[in-house]
C-alpha positions in Angstrom: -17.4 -47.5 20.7 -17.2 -44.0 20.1 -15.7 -42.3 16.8 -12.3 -41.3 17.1 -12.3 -37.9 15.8 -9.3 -35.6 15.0 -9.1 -31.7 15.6 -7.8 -29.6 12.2 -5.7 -26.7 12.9 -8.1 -23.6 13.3 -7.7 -21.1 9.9 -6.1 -18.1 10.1 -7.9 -15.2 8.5 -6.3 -12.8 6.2 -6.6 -9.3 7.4 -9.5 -7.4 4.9 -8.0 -5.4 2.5 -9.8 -2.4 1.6 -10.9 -1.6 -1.7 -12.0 1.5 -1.7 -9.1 4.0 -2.5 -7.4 5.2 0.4 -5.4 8.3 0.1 -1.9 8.5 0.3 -0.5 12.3 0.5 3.4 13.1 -0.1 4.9 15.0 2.5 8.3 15.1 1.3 9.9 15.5 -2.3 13.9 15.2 -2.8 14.9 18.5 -4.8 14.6 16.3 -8.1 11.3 15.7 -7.4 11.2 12.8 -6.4 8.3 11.7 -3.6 10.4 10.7 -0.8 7.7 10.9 2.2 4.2 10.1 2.8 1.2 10.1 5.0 -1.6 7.2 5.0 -4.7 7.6 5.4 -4.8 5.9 9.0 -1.9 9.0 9.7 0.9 7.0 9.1 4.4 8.5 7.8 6.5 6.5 5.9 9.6 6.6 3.5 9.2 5.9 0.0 11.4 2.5 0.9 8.4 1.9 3.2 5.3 2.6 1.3 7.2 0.0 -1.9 7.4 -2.7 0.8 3.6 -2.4 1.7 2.2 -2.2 -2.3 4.2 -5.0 -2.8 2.7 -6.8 -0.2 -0.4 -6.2 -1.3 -1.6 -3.5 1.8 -2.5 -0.4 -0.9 -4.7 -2.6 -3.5 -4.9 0.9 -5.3 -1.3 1.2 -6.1 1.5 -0.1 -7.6 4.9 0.2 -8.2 6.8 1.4 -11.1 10.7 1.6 -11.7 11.5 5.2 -12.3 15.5 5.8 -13.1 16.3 2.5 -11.2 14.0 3.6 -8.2 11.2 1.2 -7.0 8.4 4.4 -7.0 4.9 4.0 -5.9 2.1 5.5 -7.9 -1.8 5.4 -8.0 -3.2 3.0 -10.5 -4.7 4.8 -12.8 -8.7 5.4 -13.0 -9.2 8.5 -14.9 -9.6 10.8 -11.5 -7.1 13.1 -10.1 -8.6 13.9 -7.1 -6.5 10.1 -5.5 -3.4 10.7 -7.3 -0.1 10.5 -5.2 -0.1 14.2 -4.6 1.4 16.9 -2.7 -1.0 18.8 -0.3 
């Protein structure tokens, strides 16, 4: 008689992360100051509301967010280099 044998549920793969530093470019600063718009690497524009989701969900492995005068804000973790700093063009 042959083995009954049962079929698992095939695996999904998390999506690779990068970690190498990809930069992220404001494009748009309130009047404060404040980084309000910003460019991906892959070309991709999003609001600062946006690019807090995605750290947060782990997508930028080379940022994080801080709370800046009760604002979520996200910055480059640091590394000594200023060349990848959240920075204006």
């Amino acid at each position: 008689m042959p083995k009954k044998t049962t079929s698992t549920p095939a695996r999904k793969t998390p999506a690779k992360r990068s970690t190498t530093r990809a930069p992220i470019k404001v494009t748009k600063e309130s009047k404060s100051g404040r980084n309000e718009q910003f460019r991906t690497a892959g070309g991709r524009d999003l609001s600062r509301p946006q690019l807090v989701r995605e750290i947060e969900q782990g997508l930028h492995p080379n940022h994080h967010v801080r709370v800046i005068k009760g604002t979520k804000t996200p910055v480059s973790n640091p590394d000594g280099k200023t060349a990848n700093n959240l920075d204006d063009d």
